[in-house]
N, C-alpha and C positions, 0 to 999 in steps of 0.2 A: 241413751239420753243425750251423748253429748254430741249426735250429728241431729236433736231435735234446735229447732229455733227457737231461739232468745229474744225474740220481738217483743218488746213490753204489751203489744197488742194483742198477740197472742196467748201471752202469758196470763193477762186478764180473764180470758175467759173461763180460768179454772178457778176464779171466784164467782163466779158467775153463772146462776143456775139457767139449765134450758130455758125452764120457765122466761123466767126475766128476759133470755137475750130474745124468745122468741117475741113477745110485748116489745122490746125494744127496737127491733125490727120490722114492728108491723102487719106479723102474721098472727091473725085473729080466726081462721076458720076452724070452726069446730072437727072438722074430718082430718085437717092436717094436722090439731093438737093432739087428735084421739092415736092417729097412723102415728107422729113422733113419741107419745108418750110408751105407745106397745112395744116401737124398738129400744126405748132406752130402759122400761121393763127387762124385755126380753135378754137384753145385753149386759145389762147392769145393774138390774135389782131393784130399781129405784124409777121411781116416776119422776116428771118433770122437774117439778119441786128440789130433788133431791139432785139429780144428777147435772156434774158442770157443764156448761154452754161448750167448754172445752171435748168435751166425751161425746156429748152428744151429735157434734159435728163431726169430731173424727168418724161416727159410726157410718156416715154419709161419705164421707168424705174420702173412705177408706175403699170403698167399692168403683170399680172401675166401671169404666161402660167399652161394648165391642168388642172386638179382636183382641185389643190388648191387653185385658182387664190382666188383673195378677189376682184372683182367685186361687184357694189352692181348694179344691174339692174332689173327692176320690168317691167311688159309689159304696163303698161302706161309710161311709160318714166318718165321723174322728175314730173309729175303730180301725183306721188302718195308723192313724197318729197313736192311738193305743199300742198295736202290736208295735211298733215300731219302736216305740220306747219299753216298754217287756222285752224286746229279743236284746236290745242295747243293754239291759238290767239282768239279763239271766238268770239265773239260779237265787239271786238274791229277792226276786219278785214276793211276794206272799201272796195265794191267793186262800180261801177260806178262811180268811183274818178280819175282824171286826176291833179296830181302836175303840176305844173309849176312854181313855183321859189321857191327856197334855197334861202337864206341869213343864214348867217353866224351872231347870235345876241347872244352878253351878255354870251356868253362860250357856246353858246347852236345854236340850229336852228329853223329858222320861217319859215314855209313852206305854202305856198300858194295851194290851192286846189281847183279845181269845181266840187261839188258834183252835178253830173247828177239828180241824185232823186228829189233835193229841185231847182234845177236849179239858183243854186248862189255858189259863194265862200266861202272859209272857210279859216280859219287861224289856224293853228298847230303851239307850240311851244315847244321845246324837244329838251333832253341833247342832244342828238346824229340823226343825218337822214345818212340813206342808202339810195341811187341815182346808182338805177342797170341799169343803158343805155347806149348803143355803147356812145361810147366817144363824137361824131357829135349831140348825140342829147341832155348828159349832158353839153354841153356847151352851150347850150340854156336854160337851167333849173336853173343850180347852178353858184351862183354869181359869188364865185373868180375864175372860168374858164369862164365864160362869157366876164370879163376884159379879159382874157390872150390872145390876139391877136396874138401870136405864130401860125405858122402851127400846129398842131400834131402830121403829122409823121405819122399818122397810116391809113394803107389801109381799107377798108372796100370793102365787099363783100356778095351781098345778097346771102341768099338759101334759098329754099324752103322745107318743108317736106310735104308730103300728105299721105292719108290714101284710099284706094278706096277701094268700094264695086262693086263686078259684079255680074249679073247677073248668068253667066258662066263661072267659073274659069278653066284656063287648067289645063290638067289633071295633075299628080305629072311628070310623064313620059314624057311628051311634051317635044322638045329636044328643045334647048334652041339657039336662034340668037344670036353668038355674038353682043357685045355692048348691050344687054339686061340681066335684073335682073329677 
């Protein structure tokens, strides 16, 4: 944060919902609202409305074009960011472990776990816990969003990814149906 800019102009923009900066700017097409609102969905949970003029330009903003771009992409997809931080965490990894409650304890966190292997619970206690899940299912997990009976506000929307193998793939040349990849 502290080689990001201090421009009071910039800084604006994080009051400032998509929505608004796009109205404010003059982009009215229904195709560009529909295409920005998926990627700040897609990125950050939250439709227009929700997400800052700030965020949602960085999401633009942040993709290069050509030769130069700084992409970091691998053909596993974040599965090689995965192992990569497993091999760095070793022995200490858990895998067949299912959290299910945060508390908030003594400046730190108690974290409740069912370790599959042994077929019982376990208790964690540490400075700090990371709680990476749509927001619907950290509010079953971690305490002080458990309390907070507020809506959220935030849409969710499933997808899918798959991988298939065939048999017989079409040729490179096969001419291609619209509405297909």
């Amino acid at each position: 944060m502290e080689l990001s800019s201090r421009d009071p102009e910039l800084l604006a923009l994080d009051a400032l919902t998509m929505d608004a900066w796009l109205s404010r700017e003059g982009f009215r097409s229904k195709r560009l609202r529909w295409y920005v609102e998926y990627a700040c969905r897609d990125d950050f949970g939250g439709g227009l409305a929700e997400v800052s003029a700030w965020a949602g330009l960085h999401y633009y903003a942040a993709r290069g074009e050509g030769e130069d771009d700084q992409f970091l992409v691998w053909p596993e997809g974040n599965g090689f960011l995965v192992r990569g931080l497993a091999d760095a965490l070793g022995a200490r990894v858990r895998t067949r472990a299912l959290a299910y409650d945060v508390e908030i304890e003594n400046g730190g966190a108690r974290v409740l776990w069912y370790d599959a292997e042994a077929g019982r619970t376990r208790r964690i206690r540490a400075k700090r816990a990371i709680v990476c899940a749509p927001r619907f299912a950290a509010r079953r997990i971690v305490a002080p969003l458990r309390e907070d009976k507020r809506p959220s506000g935030f849409v969710y929307a499933p997808w899918f990814v798959a991988n298939l193998t065939v048999e017989n793939p079409p040729p490179a040349s096969a001419p291609r149906r619209r509405g297909t990849t």
